[in-house]
LUMBALUM-13275 format. One record per atom (N, C-alpha, C): residue number from 1; chain; atom name; z, x, y. Coordinates in nm, 2 decimals. Atoms other than C-alpha are relative to their C-alpha. Layout:
# residues N
num = NUM | chaine = A | atome = CA | w = Z | u = X | v = Y
...
END
This chain:
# residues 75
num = 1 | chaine = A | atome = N | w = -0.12 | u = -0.08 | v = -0.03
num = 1 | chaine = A | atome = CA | w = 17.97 | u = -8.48 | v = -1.17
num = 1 | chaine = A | atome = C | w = 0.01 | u = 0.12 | v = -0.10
num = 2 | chaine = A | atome = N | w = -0.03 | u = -0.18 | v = 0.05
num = 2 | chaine = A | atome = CA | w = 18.00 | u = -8.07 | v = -1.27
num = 2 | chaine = A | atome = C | w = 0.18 | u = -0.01 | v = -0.08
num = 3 | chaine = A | atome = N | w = -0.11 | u = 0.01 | v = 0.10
num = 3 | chaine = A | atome = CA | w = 18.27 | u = -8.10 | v = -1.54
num = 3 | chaine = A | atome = C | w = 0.02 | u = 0.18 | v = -0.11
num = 4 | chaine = A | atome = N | w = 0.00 | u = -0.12 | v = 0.08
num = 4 | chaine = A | atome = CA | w = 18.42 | u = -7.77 | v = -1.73
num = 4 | chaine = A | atome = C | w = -0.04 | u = -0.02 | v = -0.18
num = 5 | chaine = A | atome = N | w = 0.00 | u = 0.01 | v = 0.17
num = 5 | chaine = A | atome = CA | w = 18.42 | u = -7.90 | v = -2.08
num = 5 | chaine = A | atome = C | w = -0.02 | u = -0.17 | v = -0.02
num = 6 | chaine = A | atome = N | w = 0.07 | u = 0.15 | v = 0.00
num = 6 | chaine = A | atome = CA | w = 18.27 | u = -8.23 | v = -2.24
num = 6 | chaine = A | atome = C | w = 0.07 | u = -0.02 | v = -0.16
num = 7 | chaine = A | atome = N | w = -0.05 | u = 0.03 | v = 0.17
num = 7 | chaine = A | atome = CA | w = 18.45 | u = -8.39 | v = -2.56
num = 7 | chaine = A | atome = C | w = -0.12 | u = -0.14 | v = 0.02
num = 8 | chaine = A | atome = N | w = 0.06 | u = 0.10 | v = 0.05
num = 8 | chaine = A | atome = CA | w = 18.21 | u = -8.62 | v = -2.75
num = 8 | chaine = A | atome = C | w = 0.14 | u = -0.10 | v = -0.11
num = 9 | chaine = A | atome = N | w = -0.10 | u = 0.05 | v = 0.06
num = 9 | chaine = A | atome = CA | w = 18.48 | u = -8.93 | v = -2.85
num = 9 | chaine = A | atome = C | w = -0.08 | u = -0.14 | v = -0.05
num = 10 | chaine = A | atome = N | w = 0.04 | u = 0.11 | v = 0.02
num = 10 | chaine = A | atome = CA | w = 18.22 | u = -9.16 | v = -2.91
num = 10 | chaine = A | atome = C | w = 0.02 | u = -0.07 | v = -0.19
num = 11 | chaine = A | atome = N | w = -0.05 | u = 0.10 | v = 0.13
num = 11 | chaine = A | atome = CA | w = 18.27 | u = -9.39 | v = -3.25
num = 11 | chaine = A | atome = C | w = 0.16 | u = 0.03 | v = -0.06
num = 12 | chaine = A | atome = N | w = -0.16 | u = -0.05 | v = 0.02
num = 12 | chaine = A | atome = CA | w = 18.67 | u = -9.27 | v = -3.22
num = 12 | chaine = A | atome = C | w = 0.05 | u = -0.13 | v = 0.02
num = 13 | chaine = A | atome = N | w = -0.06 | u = 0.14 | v = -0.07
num = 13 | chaine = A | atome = CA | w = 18.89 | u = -9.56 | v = -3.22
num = 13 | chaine = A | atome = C | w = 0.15 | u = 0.05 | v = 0.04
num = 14 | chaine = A | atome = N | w = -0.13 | u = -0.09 | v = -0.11
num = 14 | chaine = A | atome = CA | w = 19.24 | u = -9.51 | v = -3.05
num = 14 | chaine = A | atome = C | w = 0.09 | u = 0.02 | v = -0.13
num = 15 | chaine = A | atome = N | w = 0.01 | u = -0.08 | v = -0.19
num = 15 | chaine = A | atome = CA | w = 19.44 | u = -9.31 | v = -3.04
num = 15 | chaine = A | atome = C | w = -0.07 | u = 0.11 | v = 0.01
num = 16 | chaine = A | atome = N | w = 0.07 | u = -0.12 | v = 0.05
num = 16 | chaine = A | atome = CA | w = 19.17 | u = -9.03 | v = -3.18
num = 16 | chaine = A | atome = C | w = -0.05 | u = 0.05 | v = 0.10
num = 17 | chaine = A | atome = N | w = 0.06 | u = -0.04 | v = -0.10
num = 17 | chaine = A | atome = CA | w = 19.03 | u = -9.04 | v = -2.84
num = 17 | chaine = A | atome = C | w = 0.12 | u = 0.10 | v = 0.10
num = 18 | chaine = A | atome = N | w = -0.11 | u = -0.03 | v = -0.09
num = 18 | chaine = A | atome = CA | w = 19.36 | u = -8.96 | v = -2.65
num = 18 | chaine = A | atome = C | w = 0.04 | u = 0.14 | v = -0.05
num = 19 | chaine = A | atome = N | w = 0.00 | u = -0.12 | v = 0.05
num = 19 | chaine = A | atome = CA | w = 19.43 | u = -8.68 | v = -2.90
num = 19 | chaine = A | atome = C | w = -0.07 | u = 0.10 | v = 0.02
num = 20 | chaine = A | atome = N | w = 0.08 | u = -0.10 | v = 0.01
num = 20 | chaine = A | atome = CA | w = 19.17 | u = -8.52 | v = -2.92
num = 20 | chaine = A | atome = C | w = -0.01 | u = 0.04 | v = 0.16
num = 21 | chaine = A | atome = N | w = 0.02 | u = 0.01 | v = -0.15
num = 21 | chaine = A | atome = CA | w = 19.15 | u = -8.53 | v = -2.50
num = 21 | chaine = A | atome = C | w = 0.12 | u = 0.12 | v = -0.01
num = 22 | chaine = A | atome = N | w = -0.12 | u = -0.07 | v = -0.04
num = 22 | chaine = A | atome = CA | w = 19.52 | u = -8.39 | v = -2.50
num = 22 | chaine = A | atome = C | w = -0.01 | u = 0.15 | v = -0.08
num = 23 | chaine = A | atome = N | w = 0.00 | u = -0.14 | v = 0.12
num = 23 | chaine = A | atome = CA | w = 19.44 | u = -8.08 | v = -2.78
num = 23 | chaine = A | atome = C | w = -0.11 | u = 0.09 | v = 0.06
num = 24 | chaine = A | atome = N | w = 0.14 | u = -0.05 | v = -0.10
num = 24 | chaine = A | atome = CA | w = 19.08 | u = -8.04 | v = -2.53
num = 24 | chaine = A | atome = C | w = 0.11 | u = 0.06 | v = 0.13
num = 25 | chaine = A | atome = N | w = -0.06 | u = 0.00 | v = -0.16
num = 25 | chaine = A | atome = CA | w = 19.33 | u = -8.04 | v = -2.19
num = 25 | chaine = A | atome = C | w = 0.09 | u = 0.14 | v = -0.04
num = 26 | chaine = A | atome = N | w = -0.08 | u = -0.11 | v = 0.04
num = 26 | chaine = A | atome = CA | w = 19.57 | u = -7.79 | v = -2.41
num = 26 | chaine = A | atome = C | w = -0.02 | u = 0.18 | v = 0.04
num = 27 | chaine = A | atome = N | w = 0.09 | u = -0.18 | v = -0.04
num = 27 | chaine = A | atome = CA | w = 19.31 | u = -7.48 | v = -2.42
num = 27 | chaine = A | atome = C | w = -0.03 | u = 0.03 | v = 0.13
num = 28 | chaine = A | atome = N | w = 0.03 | u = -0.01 | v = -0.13
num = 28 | chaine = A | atome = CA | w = 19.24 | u = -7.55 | v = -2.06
num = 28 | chaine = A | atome = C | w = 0.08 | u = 0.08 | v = 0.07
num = 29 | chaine = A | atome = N | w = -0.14 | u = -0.07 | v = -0.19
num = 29 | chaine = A | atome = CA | w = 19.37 | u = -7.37 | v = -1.71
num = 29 | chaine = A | atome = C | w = 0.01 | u = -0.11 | v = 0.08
num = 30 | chaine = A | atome = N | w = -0.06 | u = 0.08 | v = -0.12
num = 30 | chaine = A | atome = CA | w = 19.53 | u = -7.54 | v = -1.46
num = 30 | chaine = A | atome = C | w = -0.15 | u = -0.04 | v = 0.11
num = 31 | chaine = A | atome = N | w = 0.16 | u = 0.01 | v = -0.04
num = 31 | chaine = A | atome = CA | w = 19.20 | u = -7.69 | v = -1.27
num = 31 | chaine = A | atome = C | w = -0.12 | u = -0.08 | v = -0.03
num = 32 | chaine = A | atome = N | w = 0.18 | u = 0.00 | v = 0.07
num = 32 | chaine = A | atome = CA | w = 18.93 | u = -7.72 | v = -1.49
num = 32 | chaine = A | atome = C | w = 0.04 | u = -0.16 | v = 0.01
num = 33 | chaine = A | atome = N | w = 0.05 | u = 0.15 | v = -0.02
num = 33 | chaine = A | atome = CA | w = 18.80 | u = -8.08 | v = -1.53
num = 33 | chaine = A | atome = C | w = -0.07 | u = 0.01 | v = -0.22
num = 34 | chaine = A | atome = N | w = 0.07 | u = 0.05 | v = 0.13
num = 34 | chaine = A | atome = CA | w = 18.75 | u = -8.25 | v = -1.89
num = 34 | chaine = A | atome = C | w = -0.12 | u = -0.18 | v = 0.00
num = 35 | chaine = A | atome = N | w = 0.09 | u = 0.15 | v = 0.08
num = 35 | chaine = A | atome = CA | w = 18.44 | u = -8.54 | v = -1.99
num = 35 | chaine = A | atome = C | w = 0.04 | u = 0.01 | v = -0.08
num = 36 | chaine = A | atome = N | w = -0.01 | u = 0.08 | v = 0.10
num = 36 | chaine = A | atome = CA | w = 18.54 | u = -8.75 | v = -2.24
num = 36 | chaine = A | atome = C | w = -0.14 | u = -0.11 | v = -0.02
num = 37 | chaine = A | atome = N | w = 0.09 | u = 0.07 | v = 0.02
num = 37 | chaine = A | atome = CA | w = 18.27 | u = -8.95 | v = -2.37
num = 37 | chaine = A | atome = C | w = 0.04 | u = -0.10 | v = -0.13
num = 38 | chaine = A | atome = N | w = -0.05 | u = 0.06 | v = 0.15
num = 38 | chaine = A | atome = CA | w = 18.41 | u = -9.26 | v = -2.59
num = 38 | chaine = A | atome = C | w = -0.08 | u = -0.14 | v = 0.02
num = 39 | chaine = A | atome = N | w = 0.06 | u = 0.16 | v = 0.05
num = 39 | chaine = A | atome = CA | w = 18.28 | u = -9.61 | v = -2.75
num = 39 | chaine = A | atome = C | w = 0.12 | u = -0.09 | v = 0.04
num = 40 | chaine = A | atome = N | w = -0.09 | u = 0.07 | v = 0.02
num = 40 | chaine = A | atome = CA | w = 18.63 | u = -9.74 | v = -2.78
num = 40 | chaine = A | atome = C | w = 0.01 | u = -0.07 | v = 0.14
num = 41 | chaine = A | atome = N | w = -0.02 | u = 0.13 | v = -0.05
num = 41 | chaine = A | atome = CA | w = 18.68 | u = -10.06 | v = -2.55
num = 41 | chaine = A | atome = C | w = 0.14 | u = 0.07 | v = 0.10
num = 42 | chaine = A | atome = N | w = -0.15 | u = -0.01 | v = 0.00
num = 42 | chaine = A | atome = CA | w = 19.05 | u = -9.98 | v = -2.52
num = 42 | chaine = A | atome = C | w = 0.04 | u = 0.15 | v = 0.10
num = 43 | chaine = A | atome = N | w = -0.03 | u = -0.09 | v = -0.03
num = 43 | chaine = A | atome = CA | w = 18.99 | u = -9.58 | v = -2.41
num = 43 | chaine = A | atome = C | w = 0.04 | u = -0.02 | v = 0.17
num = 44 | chaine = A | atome = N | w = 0.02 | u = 0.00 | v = -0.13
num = 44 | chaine = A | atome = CA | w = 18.97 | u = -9.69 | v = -2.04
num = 44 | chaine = A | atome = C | w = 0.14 | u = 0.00 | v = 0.06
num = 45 | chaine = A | atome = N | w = -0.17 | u = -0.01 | v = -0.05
num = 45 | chaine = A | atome = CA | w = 19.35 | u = -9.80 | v = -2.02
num = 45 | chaine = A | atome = C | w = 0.10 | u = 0.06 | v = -0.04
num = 46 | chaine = A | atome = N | w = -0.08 | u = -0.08 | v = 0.03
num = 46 | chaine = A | atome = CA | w = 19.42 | u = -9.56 | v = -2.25
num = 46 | chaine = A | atome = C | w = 0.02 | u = 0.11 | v = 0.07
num = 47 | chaine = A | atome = N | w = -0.02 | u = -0.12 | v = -0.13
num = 47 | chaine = A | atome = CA | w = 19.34 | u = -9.27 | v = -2.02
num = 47 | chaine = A | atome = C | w = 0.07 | u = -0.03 | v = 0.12
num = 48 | chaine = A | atome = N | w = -0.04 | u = 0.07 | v = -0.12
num = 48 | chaine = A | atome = CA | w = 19.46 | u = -9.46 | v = -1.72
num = 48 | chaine = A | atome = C | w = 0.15 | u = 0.09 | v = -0.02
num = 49 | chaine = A | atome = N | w = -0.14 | u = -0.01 | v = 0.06
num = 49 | chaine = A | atome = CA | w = 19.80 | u = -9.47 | v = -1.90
num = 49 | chaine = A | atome = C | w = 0.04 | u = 0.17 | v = -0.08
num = 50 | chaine = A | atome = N | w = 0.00 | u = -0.14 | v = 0.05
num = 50 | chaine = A | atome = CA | w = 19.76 | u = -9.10 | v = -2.04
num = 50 | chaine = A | atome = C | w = 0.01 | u = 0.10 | v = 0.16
num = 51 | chaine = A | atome = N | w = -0.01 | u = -0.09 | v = -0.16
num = 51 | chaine = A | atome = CA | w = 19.68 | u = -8.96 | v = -1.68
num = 51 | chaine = A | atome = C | w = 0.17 | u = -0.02 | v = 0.07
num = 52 | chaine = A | atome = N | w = -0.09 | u = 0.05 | v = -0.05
num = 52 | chaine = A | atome = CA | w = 20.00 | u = -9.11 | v = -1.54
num = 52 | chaine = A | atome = C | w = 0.14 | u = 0.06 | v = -0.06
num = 53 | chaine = A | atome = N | w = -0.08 | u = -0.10 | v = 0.11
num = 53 | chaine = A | atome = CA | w = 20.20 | u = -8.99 | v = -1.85
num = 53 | chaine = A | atome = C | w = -0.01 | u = 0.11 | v = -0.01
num = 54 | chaine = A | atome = N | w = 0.02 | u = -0.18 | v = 0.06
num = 54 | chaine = A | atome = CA | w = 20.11 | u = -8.65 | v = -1.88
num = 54 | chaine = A | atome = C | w = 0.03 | u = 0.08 | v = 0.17
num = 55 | chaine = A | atome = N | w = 0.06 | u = -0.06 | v = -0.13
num = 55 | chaine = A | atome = CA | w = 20.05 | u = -8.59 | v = -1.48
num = 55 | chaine = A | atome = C | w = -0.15 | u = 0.08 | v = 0.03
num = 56 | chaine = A | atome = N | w = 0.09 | u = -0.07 | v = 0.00
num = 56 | chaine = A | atome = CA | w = 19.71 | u = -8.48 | v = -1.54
num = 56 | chaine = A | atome = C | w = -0.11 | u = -0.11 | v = 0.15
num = 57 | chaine = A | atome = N | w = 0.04 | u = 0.12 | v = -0.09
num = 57 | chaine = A | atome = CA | w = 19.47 | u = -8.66 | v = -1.27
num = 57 | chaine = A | atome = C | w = -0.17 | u = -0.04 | v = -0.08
num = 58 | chaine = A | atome = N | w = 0.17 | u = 0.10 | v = 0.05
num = 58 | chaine = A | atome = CA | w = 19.18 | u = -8.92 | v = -1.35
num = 58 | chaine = A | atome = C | w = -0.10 | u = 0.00 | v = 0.13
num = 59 | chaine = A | atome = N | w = 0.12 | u = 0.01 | v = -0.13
num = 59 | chaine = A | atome = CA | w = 18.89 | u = -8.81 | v = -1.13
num = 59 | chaine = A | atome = C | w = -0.09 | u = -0.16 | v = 0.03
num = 60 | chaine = A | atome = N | w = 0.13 | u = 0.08 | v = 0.00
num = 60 | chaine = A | atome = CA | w = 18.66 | u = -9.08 | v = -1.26
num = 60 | chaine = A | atome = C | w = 0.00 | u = -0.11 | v = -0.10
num = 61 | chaine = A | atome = N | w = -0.01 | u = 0.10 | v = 0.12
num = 61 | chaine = A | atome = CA | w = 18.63 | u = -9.33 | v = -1.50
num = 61 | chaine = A | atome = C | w = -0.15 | u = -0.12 | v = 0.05
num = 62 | chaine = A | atome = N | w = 0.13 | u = 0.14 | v = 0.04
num = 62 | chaine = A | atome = CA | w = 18.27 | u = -9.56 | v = -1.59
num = 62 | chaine = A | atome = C | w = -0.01 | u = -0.06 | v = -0.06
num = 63 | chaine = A | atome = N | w = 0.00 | u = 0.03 | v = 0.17
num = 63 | chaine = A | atome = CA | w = 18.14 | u = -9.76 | v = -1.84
num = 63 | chaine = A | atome = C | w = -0.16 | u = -0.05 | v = 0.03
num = 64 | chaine = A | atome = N | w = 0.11 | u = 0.07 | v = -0.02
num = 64 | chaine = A | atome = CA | w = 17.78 | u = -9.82 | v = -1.90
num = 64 | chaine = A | atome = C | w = -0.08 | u = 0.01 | v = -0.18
num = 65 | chaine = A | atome = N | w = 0.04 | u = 0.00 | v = 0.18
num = 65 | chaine = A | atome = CA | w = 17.59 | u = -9.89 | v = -2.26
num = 65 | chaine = A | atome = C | w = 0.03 | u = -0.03 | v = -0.07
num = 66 | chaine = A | atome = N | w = -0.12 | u = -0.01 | v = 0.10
num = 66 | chaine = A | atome = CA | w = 17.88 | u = -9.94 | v = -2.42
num = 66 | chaine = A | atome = C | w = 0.10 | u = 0.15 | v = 0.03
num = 67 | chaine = A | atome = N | w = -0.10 | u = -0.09 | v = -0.03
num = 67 | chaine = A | atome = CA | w = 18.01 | u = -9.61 | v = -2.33
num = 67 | chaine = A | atome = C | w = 0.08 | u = 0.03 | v = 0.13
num = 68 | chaine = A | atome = N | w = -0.11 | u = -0.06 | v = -0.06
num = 68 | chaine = A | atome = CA | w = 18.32 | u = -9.48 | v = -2.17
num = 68 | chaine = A | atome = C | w = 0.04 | u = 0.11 | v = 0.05
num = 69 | chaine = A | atome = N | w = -0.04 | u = -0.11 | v = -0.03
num = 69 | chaine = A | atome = CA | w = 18.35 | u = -9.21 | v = -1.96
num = 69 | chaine = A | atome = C | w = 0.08 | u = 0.02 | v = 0.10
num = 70 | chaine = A | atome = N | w = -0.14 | u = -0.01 | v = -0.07
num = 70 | chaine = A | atome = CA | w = 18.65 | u = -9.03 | v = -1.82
num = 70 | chaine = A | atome = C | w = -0.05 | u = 0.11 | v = 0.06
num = 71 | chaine = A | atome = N | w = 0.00 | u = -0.17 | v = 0.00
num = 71 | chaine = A | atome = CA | w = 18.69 | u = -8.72 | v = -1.64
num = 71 | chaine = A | atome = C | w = 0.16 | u = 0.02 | v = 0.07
num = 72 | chaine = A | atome = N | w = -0.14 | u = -0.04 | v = -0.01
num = 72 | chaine = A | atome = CA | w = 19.04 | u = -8.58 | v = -1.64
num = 72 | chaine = A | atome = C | w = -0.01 | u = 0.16 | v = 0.08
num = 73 | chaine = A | atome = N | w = -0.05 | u = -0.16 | v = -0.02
num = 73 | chaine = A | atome = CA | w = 19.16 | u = -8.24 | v = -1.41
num = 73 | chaine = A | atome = C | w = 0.15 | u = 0.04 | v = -0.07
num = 74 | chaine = A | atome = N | w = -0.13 | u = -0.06 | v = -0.01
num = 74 | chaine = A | atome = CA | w = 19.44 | u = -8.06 | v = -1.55
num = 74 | chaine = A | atome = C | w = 0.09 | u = 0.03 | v = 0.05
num = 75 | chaine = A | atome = N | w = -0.08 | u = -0.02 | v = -0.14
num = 75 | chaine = A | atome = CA | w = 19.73 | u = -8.01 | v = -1.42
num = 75 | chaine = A | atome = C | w = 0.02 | u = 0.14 | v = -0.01
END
């Protein structure tokens, strides 16, 4: 998946991942699409629950390796 911007959240534990997502989503336009790429266990329902709260939308969400990836559009 063709993503605008890629945050590296790997070895972040919460909520560093969610932050750093929302300070990434900040600089963005209305549109664009963010990867997140995290270790944390926990990021999966953190985003879930961050998409929902914010209104931003959760395109995607995997997990393979150990890692966690999201991909958020902006609202």
């Amino acid at each position: 998946m063709q993503t605008d911007k890629e945050l590296d959240a790997r070895g972040l534990n919460c909520p560093l991942p969610i932050l750093k997502a929302k300070k990434a989503l900040a600089d963005m336009v209305s549109g664009q699409t963010l990867k997140i790429v995290a270790t944390d266990g926990g990021s999966v329902r953190d985003f879930q629950a961050f998409a929902k709260q914010t209104g931003n939308d959760l395109l995607h969400q995997e997990s393979t390796g150990g890692e966690h990836i999201t991909v958020l559009k902006r609202r």
